[in-house]
N, C-alpha and C positions, 0 to 999 in steps of 0.2 A: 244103196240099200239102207232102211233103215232100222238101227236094230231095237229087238222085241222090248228093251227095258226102254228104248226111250217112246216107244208107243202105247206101252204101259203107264209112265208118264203122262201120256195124255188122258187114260182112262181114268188115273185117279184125283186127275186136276179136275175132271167134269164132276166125281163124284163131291171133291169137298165144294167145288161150286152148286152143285144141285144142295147138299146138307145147308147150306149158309144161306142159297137160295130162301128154302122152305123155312129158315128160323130155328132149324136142328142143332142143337147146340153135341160136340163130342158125351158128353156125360148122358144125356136124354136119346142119343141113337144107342149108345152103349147099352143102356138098360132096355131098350126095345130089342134088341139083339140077344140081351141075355148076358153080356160079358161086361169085362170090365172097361175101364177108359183107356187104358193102356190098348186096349185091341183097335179099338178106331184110329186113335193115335200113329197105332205101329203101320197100320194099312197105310193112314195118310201121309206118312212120312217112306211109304215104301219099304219100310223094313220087315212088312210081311204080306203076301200078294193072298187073292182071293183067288180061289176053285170056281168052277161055273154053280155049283148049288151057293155057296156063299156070298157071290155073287148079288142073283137072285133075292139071294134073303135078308140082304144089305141094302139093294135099291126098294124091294118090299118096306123096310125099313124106315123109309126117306118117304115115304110116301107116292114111290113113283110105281109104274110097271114095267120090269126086267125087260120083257121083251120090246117095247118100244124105247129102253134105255139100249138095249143093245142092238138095234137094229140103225140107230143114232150113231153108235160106237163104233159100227163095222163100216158103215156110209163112210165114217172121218175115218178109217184106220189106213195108213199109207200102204199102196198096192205092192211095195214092193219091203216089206218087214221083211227079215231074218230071223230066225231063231237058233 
C-alpha cells in the first residue's frame, strides 16, 4: 500500500514541473493566484496541501486545464493508496 502523502508527492512534483515547464516563475503564479510567494512555496514544499477548487485554480493558474491535469493524475495515482 501506498500511502496518501507519498502520492501527494507525486501530485506536487508534476505541478512544480508543469510551473517550470511553462516559464512560471513562484512570484508570477503567486500574483496570478492572488496570494503571496510564501503560498506557492508552502504548496511546493508540501507544507500546505490544495482542496479540489484550489486545485483547479492553481493549474488554471499555470496555464493548463484541471481536468486534463487531473485526469493525468489519477491515470499515475498508484491503485492501491491508503489514506
Amino acid at each position: 500500500m501506498v500511502p496518501a502523502q507519498d502520492a501527494y508527492s507525486q501530485v506536487v512534483e508534476f505541478l512544480v514541473a508543469l510551473r517550470k515547464r511553462q516559464g512560471i516563475t513562484q512570484v508570477e503564479l503567486a500574483r496570478r493566484l492572488g496570494r503571496p510567494q510564501q503560498f506557492v512555496s508552502f504548496v511546493e514544499t508540501k507544507e500546505r496541501g490544495l482542496n479540489f477548487v484550489e486545485f483547479c485554480a492553481y493549474v488554471r493558474a499555470l496555464g493548463a486545464d484541471p481536468e486534463e491535469v487531473a485526469i493525468k493524475l489519477i491515470h499515475d495515482l498508484p491503485k492501491d493508496v491508503r489514506i
